[in-house]
C-alpha positions in Angstrom: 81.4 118.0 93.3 82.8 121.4 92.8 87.0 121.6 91.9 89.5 124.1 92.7 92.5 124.0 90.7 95.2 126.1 92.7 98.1 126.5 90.4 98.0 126.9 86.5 101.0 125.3 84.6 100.6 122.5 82.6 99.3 120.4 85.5 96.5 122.7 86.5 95.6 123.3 82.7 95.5 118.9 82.4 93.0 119.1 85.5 91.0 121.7 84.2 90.5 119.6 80.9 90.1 116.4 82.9 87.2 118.0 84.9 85.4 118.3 81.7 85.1 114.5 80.9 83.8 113.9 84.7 79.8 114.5 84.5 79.8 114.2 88.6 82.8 116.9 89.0 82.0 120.7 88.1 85.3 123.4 88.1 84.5 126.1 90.6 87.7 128.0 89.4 91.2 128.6 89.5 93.6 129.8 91.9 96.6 131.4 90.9 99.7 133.9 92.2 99.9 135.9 89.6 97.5 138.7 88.6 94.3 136.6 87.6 94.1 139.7 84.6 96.6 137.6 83.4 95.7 134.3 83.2 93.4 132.9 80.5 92.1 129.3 80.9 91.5 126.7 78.0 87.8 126.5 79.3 86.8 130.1 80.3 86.8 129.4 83.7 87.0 132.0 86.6 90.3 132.8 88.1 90.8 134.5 91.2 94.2 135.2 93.5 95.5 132.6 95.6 95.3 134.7 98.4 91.4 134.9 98.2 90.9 131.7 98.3 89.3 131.1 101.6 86.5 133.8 100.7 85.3 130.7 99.0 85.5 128.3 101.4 82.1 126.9 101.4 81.5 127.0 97.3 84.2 124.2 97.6 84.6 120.7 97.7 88.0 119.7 96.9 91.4 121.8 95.8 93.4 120.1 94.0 96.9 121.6 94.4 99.4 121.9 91.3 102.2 123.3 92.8 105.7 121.5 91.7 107.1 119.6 94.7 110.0 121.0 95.7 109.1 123.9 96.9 105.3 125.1 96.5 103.4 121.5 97.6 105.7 121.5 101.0 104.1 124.5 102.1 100.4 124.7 100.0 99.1 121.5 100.9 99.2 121.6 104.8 98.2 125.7 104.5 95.1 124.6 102.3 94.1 121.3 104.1 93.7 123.3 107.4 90.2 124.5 105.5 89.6 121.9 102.2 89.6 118.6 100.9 93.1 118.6 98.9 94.6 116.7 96.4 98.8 117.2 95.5 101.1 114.9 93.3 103.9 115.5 95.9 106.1 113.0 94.0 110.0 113.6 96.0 109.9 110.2 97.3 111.8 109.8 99.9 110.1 113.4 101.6 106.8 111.7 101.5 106.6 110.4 105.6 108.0 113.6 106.3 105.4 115.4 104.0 102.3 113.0 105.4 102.9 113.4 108.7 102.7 117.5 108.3 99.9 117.3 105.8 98.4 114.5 108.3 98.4 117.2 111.2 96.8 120.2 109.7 93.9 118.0 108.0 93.4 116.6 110.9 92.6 119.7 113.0 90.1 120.7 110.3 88.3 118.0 109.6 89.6 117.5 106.1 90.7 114.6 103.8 94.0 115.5 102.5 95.6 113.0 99.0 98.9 113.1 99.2 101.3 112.2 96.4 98.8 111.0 93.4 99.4 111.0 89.9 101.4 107.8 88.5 104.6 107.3 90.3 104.1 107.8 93.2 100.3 106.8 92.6 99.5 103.9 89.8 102.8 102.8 90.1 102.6 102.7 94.1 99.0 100.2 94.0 101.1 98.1 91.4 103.9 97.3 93.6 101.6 96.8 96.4 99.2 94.6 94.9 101.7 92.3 93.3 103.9 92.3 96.2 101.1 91.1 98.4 100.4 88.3 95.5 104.0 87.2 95.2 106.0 87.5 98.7 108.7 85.6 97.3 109.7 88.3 95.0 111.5 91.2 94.0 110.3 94.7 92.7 111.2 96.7 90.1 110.2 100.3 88.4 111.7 101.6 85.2 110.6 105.5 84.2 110.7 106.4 80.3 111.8 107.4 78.4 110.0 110.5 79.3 109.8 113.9 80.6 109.7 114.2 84.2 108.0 117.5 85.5 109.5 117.4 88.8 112.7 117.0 87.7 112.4 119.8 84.9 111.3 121.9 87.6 113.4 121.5 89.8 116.5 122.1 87.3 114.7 125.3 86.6 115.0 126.8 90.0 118.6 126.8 89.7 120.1 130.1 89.5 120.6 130.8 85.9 118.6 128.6 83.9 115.9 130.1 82.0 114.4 126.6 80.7 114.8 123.4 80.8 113.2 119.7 80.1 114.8 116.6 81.5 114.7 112.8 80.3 114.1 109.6 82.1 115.8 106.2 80.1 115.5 102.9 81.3 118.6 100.9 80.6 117.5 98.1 78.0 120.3 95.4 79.5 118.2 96.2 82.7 115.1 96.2 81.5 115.8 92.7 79.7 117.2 91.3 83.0 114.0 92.1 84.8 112.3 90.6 82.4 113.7 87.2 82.1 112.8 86.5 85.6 116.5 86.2 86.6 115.7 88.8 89.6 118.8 90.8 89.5 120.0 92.9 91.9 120.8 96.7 90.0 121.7 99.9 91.7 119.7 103.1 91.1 122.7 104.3 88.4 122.2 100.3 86.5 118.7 100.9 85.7 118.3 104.2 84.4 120.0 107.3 82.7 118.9 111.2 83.3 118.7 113.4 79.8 118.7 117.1 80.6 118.2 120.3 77.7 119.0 123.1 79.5 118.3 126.8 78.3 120.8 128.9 80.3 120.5 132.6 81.1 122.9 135.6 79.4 126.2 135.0 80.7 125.2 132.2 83.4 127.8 129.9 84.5 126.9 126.8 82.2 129.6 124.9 84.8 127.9 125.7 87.8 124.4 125.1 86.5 125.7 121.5 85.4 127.7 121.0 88.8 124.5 121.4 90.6 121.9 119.7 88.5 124.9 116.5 88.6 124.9 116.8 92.4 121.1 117.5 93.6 120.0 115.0 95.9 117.0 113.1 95.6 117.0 114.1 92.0 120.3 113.6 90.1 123.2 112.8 92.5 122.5 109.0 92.0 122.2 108.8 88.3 124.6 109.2 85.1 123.3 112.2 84.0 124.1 114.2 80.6 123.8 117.8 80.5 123.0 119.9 77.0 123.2 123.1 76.8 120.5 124.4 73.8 118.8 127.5 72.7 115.5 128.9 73.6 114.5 127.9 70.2 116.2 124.3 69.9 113.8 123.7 73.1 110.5 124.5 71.6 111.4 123.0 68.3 113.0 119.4 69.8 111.6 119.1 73.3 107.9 120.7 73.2 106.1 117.7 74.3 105.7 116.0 77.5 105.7 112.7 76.9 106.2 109.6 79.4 105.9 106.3 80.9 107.2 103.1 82.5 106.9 99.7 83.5 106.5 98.3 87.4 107.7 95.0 87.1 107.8 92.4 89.8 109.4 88.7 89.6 108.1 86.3 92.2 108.5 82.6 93.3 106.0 79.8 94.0 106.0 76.0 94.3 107.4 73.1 97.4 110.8 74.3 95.5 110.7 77.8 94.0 110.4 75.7 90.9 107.5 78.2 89.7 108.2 81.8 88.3 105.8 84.5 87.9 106.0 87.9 86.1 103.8 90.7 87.0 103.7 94.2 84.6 102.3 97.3 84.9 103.3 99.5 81.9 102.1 103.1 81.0 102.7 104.8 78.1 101.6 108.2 77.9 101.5 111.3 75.3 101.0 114.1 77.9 102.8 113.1 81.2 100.8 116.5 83.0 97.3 115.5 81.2 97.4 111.7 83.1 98.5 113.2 85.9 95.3 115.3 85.8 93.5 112.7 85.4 94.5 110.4 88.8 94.2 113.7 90.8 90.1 114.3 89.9 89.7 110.7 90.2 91.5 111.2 93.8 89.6 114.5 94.4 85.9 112.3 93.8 87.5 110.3 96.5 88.6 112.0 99.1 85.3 114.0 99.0 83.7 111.0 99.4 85.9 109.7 101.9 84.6 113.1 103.7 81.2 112.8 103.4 81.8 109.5 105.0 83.2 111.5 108.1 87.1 110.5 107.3 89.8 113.0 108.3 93.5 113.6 108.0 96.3 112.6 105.0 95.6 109.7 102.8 97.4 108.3 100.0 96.4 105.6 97.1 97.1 102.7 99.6 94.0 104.3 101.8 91.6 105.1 98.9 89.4 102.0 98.3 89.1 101.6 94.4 85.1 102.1 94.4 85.8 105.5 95.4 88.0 106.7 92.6 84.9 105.6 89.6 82.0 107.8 89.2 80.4 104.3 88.6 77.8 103.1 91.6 79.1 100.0 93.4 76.3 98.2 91.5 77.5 99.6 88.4 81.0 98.3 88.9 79.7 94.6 90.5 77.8 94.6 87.7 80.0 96.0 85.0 84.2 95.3 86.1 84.2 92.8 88.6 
């Protein structure tokens, strides 16, 4: 199975080390905008321009797409599933119908299979609420993030006019947390169950209120949350905030019995030193899949809830029979 990687951040740099622990995946290349002169990969691989892509359209067998979310993945995945099998971590939740059903249209007219919105949350996390809310009906759901970096949400504070860098924090709130977890099923609003942490690196004579006015009121990102805004240095950034670390828990509390007189607890929990290398690491699994979903003759936009586990293991299903189940 040959890989495209189209986008080279810290996301594309995870798959491009993730391919190398596959045996059944092989990296065709990379895929960039910028001048592929300038671009030196961890592996040696072959970068071309974005823009020549489609020169290569029968070397490959899957792209998977690391674009950020709020502005590249909107447009890149539907362009590239019109001609390949695509994989994005489109992760703006509440975008994600709207982002199927475009994504659904143009892999549909080519033939394609099209992953939308892998990685962990939405992804991992996603299968765990399903799963356990199919088990326990009587139930509620909960999802705590952190405390970690987010990527979507550190990129999208760097698009705002002014800011130079930035890394933003994820923390569940512990009286939450400990709530959840006592089976008490409490009911919490978004702002009861987690804070937002952002280091911002501001540009030259930026308007630090502005920057902090807009990060405090971005929907879909900020506006619900109590968020805290620093303003560091360039060099406090690297020094205090150079890894990208992350996690969470997915947490459901259900009922069961002639009474509800029976309680049961249901975690998922991930805990992660590279937030962009796991990542990585659900997209090639979902890139083995939908090529194999291809192969099988499926089309259009899929997402973990359509992607039958067998397909995600380079295992055989008499390996996994045999060896997991």
């Amino acid at each position: 199975m040959k890989i495209a990687i189209a986008g080279y951040g810290n996301l594309g740099r995870g798959v491009e080390l993730s391919i190398r622990q596959n045996p059944d995946c092989e990296l065709f290349g990379v895929f960039t905008r910028r001048s592929p002169d300038s671009v030196k990969t961890v592996t040696g691989a072959a970068v071309y321009h974005i823009d020549d892509i489609l020169n290569y359209k029968e070397e490959i067998d899957v792209v998977v797409i690391c674009g950020g979310s709020a502005t590249d993945l909107p447009k890149q995945t539907p362009d590239l599933a019109k001609n390949f099998n695509v994989v994005d971590s489109f992760d703006t939740h509440a975008k994600i119908p709207e982002h199927f059903d475009v994504v659904n249209a143009a892999a549909m007219g080519s033939g394609k299979v099209a992953v939308i919105s892998a990685g962990w949350d939405p992804g991992m996390f996603s299968l765990n609420r399903l799963y356990a809310s199919a088990i326990l009906p009587d139930g509620k759901d909960y999802t705590f993030w952190g405390k970690g970096v987010s990527q979507g949400h550190s990129d999208a504070i760097r698009r705002i006019d002014g800011v130079k860098n930035a890394k933003q924090y994820t923390i569940p709130i512990d009286k939450a947390l400990d709530a959840v977890r006592s089976g008490a099923m409490p009911e919490l609003t978004t702002r009861e169950k987690h804070l937002r942490e952002c280091f911002v690196v501001a540009e030259d004579g930026a308007d630090k209120e502005k920057i902090e006015s807009e990060i405090k009121t971005m929907p879909n990102y900020f506006a619900d949350y109590d968020t805290t805004v620093h303003f560091i240095t360039e060099e406090d950034l690297i020094r205090d905030h150079s890894g990208i670390p992350h996690g969470g828990f997915v947490i459901r509390s259900g009922k069961t019995g002639e009474n509800n007189e029976n309680t049961h607890i249901i975690e998922y929990s991930l805990k992660l030193d590279s937030n962009p290398e796991f990542t990585a690491s659900v997209l090639v699994a979902c890139a083995r899949a939908a090529y194999r979903m291809n192969n099988e003759g499926m089309k259009g936009a899929k997402t973990v809830f359509d992607i039958a586990p067998s397909y995600l293991s380079a295992k055989s299903p008499e390996e996994l029979r045999k060896e997991m189940l």
